[in-house]
OpenMM code with the backbone's topology and positions (N, CA, C; nanometers):
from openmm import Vec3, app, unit

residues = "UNK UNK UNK UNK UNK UNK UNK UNK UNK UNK UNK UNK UNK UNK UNK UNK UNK UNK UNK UNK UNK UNK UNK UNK UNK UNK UNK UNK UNK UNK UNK UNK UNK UNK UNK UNK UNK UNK UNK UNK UNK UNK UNK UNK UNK UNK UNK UNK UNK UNK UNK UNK UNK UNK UNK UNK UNK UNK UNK UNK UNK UNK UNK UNK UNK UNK UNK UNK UNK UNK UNK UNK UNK UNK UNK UNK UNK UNK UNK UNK UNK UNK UNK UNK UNK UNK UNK UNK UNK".split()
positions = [
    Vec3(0.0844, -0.1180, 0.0000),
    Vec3(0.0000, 0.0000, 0.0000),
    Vec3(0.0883, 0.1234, 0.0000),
    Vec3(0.0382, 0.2151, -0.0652),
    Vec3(0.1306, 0.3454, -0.0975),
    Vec3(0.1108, 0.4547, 0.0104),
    Vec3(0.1912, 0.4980, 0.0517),
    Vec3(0.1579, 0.6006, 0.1812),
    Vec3(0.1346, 0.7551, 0.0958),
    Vec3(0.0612, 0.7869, 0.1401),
    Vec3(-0.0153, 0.9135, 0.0442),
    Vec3(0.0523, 1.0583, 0.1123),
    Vec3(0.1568, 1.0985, 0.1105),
    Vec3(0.2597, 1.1918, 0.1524),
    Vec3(0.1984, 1.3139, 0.1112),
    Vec3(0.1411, 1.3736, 0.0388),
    Vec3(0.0432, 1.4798, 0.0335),
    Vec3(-0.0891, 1.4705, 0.1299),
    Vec3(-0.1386, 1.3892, 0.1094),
    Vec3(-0.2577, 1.4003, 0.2549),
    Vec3(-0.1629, 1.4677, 0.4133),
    Vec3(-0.0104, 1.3880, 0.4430),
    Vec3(0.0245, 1.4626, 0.5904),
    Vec3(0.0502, 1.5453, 0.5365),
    Vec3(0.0836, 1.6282, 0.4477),
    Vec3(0.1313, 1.7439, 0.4456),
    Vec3(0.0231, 1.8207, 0.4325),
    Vec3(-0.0780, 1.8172, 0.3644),
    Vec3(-0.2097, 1.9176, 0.4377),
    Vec3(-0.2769, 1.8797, 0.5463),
    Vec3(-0.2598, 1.7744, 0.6372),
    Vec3(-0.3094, 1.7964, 0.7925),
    Vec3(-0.2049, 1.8327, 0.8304),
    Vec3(-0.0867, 1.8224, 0.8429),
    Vec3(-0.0240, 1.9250, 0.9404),
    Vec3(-0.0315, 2.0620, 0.9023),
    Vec3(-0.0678, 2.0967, 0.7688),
    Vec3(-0.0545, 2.2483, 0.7784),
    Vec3(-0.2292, 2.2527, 0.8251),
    Vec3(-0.2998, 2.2122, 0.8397),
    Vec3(-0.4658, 2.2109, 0.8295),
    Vec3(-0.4633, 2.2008, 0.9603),
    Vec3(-0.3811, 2.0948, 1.0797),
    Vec3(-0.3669, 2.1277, 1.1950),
    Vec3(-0.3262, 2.2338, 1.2712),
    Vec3(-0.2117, 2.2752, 1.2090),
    Vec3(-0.1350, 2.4093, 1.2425),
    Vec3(-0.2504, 2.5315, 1.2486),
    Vec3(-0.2587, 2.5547, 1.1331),
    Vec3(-0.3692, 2.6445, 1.1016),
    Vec3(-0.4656, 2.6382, 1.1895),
    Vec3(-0.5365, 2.5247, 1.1893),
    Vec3(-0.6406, 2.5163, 1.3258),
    Vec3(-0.5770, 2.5500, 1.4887),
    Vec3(-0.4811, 2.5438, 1.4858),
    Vec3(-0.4050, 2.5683, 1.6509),
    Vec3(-0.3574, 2.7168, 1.6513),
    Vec3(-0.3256, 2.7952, 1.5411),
    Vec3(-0.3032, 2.8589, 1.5590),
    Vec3(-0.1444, 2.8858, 1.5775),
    Vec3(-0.0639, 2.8233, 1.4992),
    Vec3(0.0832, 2.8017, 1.4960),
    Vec3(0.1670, 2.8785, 1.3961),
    Vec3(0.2646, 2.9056, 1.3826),
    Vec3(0.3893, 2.9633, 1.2675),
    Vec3(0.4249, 2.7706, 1.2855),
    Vec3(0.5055, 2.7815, 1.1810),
    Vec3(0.5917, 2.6444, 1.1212),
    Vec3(0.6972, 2.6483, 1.2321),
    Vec3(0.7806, 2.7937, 1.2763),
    Vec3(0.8678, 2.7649, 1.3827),
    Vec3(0.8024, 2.7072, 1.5115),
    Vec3(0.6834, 2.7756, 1.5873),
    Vec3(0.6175, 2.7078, 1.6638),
    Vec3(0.5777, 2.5729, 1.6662),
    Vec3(0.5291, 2.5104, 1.5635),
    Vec3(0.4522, 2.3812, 1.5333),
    Vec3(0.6053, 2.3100, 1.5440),
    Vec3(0.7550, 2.3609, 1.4913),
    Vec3(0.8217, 2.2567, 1.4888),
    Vec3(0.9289, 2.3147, 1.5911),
    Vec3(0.9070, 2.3539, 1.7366),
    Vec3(0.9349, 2.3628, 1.8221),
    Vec3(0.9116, 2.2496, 1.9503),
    Vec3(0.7714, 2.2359, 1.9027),
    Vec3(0.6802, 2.1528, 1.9782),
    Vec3(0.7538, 1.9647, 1.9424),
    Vec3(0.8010, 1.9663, 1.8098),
    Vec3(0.8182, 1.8321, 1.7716),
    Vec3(0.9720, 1.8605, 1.7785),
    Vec3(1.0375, 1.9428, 1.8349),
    Vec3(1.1718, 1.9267, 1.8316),
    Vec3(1.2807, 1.9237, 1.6781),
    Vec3(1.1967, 1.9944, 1.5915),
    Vec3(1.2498, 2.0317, 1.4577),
    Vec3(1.2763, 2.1973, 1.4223),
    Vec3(1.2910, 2.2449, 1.2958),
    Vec3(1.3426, 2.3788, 1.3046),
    Vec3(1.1786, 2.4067, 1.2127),
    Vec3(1.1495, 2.5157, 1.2052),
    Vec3(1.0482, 2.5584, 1.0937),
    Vec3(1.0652, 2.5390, 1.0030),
    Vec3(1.2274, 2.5487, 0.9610),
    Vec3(1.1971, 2.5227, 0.8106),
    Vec3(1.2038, 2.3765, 0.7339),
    Vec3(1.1933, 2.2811, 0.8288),
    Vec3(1.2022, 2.1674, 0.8119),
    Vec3(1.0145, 2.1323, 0.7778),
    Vec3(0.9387, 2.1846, 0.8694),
    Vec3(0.7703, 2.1337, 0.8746),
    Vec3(0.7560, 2.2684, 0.7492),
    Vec3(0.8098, 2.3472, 0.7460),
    Vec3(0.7463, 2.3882, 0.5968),
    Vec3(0.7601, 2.3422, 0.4920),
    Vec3(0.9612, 2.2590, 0.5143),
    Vec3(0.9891, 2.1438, 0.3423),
    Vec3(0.8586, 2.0390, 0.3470),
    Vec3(0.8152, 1.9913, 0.4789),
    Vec3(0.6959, 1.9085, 0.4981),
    Vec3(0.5397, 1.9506, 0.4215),
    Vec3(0.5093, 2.0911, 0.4924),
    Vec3(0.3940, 2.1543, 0.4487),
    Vec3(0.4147, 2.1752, 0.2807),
    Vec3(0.4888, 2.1926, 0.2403),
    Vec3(0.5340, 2.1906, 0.0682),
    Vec3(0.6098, 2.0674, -0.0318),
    Vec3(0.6411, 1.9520, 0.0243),
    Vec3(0.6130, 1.8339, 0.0137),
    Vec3(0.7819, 1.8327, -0.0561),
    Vec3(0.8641, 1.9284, 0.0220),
    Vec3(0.9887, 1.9006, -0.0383),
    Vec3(1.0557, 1.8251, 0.0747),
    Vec3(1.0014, 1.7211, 0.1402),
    Vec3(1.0539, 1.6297, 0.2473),
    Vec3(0.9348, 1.6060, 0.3050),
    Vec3(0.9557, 1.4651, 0.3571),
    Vec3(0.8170, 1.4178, 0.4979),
    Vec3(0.8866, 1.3835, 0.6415),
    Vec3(0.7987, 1.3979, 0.7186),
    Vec3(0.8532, 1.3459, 0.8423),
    Vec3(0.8464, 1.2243, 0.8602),
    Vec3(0.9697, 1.1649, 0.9525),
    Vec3(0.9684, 1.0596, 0.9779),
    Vec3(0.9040, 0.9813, 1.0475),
    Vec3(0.8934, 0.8701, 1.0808),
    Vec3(0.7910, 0.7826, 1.1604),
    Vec3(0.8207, 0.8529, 1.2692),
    Vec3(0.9522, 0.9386, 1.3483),
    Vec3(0.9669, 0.9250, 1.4644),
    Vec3(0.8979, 1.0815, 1.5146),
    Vec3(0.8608, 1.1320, 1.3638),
    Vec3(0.7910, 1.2654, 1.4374),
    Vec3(0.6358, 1.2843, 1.4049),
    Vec3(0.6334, 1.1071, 1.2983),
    Vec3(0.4939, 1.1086, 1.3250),
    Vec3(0.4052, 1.0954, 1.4574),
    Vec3(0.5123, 0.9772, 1.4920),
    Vec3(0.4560, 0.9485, 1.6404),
    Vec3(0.4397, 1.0747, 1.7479),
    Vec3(0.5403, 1.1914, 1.7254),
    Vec3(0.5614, 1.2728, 1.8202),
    Vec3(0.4436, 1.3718, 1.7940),
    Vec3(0.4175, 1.4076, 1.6524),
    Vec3(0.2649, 1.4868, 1.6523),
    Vec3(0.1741, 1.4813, 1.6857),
    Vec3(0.1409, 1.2896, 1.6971),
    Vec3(0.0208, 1.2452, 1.7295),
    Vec3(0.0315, 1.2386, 1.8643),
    Vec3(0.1202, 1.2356, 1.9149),
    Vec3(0.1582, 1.2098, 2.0896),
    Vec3(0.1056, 1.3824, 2.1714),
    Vec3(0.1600, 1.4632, 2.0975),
    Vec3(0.1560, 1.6164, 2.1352),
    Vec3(0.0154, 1.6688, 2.1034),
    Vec3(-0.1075, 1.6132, 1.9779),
    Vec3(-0.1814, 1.6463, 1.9315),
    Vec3(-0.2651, 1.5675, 1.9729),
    Vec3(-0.2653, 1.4473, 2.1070),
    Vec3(-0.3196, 1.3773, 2.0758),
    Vec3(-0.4403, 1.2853, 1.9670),
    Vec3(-0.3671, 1.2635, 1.8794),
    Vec3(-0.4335, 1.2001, 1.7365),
    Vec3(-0.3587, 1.0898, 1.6952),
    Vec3(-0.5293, 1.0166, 1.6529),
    Vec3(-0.4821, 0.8850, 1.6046),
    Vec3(-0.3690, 0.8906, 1.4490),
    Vec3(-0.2819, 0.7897, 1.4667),
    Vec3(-0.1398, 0.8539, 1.3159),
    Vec3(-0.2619, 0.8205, 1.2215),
    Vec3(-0.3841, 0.7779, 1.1685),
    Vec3(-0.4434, 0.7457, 1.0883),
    Vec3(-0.4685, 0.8907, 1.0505),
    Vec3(-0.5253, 0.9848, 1.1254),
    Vec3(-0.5528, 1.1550, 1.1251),
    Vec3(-0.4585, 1.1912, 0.9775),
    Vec3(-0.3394, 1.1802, 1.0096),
    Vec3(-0.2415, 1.2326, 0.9382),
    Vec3(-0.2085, 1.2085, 0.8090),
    Vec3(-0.2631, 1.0338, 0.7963),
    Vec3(-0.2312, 0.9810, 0.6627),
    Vec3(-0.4123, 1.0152, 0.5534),
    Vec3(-0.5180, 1.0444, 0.6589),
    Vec3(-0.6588, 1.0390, 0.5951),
    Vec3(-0.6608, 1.1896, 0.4812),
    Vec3(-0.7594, 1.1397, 0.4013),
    Vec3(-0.7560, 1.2822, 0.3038),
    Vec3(-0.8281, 1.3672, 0.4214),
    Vec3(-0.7845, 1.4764, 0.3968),
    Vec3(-0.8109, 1.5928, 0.4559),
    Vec3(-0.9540, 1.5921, 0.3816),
    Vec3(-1.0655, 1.6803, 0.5030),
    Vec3(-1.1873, 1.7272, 0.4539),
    Vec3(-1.2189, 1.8134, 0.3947),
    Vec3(-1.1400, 1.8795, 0.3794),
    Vec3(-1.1769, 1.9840, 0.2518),
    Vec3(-1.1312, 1.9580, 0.1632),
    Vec3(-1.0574, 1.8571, 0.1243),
    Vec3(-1.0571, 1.7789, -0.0201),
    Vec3(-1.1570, 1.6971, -0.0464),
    Vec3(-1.1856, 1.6322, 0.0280),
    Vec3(-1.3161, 1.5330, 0.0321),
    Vec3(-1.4591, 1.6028, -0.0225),
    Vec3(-1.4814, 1.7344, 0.0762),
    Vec3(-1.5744, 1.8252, 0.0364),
    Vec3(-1.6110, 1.8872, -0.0941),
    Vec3(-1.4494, 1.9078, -0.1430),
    Vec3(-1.4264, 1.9930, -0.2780),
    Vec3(-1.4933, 1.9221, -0.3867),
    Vec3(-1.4596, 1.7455, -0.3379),
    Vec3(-1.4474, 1.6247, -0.5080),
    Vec3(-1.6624, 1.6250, -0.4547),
    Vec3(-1.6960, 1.6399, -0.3142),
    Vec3(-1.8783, 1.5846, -0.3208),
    Vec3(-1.9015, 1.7274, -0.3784),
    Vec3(-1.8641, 1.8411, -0.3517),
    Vec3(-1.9098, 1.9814, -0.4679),
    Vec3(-1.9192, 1.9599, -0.6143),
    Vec3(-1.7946, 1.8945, -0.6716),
    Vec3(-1.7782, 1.8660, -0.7922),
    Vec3(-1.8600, 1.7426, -0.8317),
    Vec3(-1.8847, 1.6284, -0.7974),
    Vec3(-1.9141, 1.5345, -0.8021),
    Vec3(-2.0586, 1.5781, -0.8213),
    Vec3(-2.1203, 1.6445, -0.7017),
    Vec3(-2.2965, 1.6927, -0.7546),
    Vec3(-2.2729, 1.7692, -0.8629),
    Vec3(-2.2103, 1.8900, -0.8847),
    Vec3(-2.1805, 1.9608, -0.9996),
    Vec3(-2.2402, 1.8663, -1.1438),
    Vec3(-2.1368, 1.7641, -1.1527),
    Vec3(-2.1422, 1.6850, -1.2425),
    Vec3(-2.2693, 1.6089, -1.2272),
    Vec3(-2.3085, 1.5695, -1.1861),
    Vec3(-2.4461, 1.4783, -1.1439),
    Vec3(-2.5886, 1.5864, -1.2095),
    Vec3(-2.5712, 1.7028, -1.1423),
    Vec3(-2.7014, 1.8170, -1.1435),
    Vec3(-2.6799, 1.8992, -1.2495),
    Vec3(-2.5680, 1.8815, -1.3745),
    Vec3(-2.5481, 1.9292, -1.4789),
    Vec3(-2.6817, 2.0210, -1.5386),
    Vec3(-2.6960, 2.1584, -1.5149),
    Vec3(-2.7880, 2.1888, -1.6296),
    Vec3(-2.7826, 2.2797, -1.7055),
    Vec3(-2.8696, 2.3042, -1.7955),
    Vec3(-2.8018, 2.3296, -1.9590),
    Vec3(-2.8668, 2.5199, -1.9549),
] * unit.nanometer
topology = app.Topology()
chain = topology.addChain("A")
for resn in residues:
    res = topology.addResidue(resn, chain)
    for name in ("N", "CA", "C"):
        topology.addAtom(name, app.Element.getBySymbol(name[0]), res)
């Protein structure tokens, strides 16, 4: 099974955002530099298992959180999806 490395990278920025964090803050908390969870948030690197565990430990969240499509992607494709369905002319 393929690990979907764009889904964590918009919950951690989708988490962040919800907490109310800078990238230096959020990767203060996990013992990284900011500009490391921003190569993350921009998918020019992922974190490792050992700071997956540490997000979900600090955030308390299940690691499934991290790997799931984010809901506002989900939301975007049922917008489009009726779009396409309720087509009218």
């Amino acid at each position: 099974m393929e690990t979907n490395y764009s889904n964590v990278a918009d919950n951690i920025y989708l988490l962040m955002k919800k907490m109310g964090l800078t990238y230096e803050q959020f990767g203060n908390l996990i013992n990284v530099s900011g500009q490391t969870v921003l190569k993350w948030a921009e998918q020019a690197s992922y974190p490792t298992s050992k700071h997956i565990v540490d997000i979900c430990y600090i955030f308390e969240l299940e690691p499934n959180f991290l790997f799931a499509e984010p809901v506002e992607k989900i939301e975007r494709k049922r917008r489009k999806d009726y779009g396409k369905k309720h087509k009218t002319c």
